[in-house]
C-alpha positions as CSV (number, residue, x, y, z in Angstrom):
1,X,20.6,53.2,24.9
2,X,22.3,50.3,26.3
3,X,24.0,47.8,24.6
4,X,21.4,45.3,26.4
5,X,18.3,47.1,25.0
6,X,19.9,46.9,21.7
7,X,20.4,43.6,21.5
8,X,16.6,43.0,22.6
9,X,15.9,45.1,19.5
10,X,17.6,43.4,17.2
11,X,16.5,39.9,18.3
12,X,12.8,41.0,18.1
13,X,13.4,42.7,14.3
14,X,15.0,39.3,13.8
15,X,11.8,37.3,14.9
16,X,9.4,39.7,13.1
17,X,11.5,38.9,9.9
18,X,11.5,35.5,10.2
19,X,7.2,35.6,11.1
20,X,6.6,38.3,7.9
21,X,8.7,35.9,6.0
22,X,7.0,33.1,7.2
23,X,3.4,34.5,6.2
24,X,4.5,35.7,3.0
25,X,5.6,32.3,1.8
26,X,3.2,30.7,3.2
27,X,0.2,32.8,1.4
28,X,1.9,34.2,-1.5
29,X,3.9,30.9,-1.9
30,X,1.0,29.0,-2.0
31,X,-0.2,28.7,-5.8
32,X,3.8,27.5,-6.0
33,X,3.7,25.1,-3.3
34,X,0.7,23.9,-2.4
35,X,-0.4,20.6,-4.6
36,X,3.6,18.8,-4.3
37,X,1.3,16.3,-1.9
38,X,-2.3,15.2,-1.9
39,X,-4.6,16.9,-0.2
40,X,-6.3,15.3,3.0
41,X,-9.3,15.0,1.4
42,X,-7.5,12.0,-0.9
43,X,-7.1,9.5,1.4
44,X,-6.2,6.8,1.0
45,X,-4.4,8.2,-1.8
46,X,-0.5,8.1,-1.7
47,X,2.3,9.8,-3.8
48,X,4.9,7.1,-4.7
49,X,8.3,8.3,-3.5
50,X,9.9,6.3,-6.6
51,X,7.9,5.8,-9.7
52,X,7.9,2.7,-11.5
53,X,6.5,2.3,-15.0
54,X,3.5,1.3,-15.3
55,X,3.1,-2.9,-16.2
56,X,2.2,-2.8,-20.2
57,X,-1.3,-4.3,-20.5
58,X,-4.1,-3.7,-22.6
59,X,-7.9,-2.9,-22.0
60,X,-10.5,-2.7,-24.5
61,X,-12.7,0.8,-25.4
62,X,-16.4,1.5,-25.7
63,X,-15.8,-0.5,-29.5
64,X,-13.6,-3.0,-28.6
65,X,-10.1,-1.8,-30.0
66,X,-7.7,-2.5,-27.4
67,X,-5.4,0.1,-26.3
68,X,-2.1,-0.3,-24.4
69,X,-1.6,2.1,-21.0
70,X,1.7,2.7,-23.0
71,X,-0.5,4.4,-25.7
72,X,-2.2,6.9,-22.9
73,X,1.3,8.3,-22.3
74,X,1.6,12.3,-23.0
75,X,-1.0,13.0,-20.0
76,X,-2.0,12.2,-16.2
77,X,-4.0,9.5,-15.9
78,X,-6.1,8.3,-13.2
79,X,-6.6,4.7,-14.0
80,X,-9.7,3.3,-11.3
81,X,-10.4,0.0,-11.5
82,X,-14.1,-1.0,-10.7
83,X,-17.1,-3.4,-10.7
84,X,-20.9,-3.1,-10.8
85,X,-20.8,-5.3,-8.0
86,X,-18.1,-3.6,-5.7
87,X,-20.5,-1.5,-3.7
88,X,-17.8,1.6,-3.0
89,X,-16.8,1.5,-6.7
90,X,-20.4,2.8,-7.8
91,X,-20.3,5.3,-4.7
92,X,-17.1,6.9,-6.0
93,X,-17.7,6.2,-9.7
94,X,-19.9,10.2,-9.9
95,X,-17.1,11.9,-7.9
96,X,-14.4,10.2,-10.4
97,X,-17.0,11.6,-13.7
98,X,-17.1,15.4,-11.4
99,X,-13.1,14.9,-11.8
100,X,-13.1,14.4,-15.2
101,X,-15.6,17.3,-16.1
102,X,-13.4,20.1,-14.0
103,X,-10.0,18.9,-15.3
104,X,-8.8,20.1,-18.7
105,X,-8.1,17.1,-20.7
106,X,-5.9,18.1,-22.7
107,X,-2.9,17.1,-19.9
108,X,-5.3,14.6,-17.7
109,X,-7.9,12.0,-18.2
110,X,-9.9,9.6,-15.5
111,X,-9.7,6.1,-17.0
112,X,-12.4,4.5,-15.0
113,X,-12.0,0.4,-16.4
114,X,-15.0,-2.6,-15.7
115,X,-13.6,-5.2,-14.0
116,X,-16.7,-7.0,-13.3
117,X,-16.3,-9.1,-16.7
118,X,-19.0,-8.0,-18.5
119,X,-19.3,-6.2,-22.0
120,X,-18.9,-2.7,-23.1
121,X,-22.6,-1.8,-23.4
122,X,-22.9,-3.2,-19.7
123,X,-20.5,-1.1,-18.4
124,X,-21.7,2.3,-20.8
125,X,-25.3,1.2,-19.4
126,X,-24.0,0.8,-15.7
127,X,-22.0,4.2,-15.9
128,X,-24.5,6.3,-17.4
129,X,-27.3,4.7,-14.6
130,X,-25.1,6.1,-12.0
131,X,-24.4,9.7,-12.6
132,X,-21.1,9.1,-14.5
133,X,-21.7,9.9,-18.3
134,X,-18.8,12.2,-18.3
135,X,-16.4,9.0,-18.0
136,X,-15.5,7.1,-21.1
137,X,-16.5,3.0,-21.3
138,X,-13.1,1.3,-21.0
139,X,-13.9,-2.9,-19.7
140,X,-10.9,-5.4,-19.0
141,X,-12.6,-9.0,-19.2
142,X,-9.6,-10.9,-18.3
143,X,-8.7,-9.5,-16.0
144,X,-5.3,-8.1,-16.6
145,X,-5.3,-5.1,-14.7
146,X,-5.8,-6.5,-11.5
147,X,-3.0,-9.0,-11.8
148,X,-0.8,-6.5,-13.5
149,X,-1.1,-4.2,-10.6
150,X,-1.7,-6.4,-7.8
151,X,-5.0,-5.6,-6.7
152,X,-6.5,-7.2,-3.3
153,X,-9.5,-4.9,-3.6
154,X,-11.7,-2.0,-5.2
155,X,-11.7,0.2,-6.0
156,X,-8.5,0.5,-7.0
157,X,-7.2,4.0,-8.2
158,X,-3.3,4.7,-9.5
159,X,-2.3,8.0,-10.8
160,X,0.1,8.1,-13.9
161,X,2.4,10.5,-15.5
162,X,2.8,11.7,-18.6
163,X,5.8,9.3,-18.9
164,X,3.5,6.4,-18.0
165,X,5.2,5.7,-14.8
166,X,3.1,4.9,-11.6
167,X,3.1,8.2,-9.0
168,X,0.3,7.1,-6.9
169,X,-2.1,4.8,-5.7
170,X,-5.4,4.3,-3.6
171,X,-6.5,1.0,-2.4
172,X,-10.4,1.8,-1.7
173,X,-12.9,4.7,-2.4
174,X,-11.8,9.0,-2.6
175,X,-13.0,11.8,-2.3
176,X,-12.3,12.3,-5.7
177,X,-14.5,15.5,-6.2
178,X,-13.5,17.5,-3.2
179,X,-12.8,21.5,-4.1
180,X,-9.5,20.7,-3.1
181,X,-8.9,17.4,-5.0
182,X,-9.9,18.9,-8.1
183,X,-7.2,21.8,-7.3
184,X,-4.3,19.5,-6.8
185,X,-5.0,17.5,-10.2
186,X,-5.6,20.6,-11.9
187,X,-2.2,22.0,-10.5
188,X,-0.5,18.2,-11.4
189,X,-1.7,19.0,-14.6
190,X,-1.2,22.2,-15.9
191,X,1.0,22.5,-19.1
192,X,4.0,24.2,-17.5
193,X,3.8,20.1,-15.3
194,X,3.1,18.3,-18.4
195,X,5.8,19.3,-20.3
């Protein structure tokens, strides 16, 4: 053969390496790589390229002990602000309860929180009228959240880690519930990423 054909030989072994290798990390690679960044189906949700701790307020539970964000640390939380008022906040408010069912809690938790002012058996009444038992009655009545975090708007959504910093946020409704929504937190989740 001539040195020519050679060379066209090894530059076409070289680009079938470099196209197997690309498949195989692609597919096999996958389960490894493929929740580092929210799915499409997320948006408007954002990853925060620095995390920030979260401000240290309080909201008040389905009896009215108040509990600090600080005291949620150990876990992912998805802490959405809503109202009974704020139209897209009731659309979302099933698809954030669907979260919450499919994801172990164990190492996540959706902390849906009233903003509308009312009381705790408003907003367990209100959550359980629309299709979102599975989410626990948390109500902020001053306010606090929204200042704290700067809202303009709801629904707003911000995703914390177990170290109870800030490592994402969505200013308006999700699609919280999507097949591939409830893979990504379940990946963000898993024990080997909570520990």
């Amino acid at each position: 053969m001539t040195p020519y054909r050679w060379s066209y030989i090894a530059i076409g072994a070289a680009v079938l390496t470099v196209a197997v290798a690309t498949f195989l990390y692609v597919m096999l690679g996958r389960t490894v790589h493929a929740y580092t960044v929210p799915p499409a189906s997320l948006a408007p949700f954002t990853a925060d390229k620095s995390p920030a701790a979260v401000p240290q307020v309080a909201i008040s539970d389905a009896s009215g002990r108040r509990i600090a964000l600080s005291q949620l640390k150990g876990r992912y939380i998805l802490l959405n602000l809503w109202a009974p008022w704020c139209v897209p906040c009731v659309k979302e408010l099933p698809a954030l309860a669907r979260l919450e069912a499919a994801v172990p809690n164990a190492h996540f938790s959706v902390v849906a929180v009233d903003v509308g002012r009312g009381t705790a058996a408003d907003a367990r009444s209100f959550l359980d009228a629309n299709q979102a038992k599975a989410l626990a009655t948390y109500v902020d009545s001053n306010l606090a959240l929204l200042r704290a975090f700067g809202a303009f708007g709801l629904p707003l959504s911000v995703l914390i880690d177990p170290q109870g910093r800030e490592i994402g946020r969505a200013l308006g409704p999700a699609s919280w519930d999507s097949p591939e929504s409830i893979d990504y937190f379940r990946a963000l989740a898993a024990p080997r990423a909570a520990s």
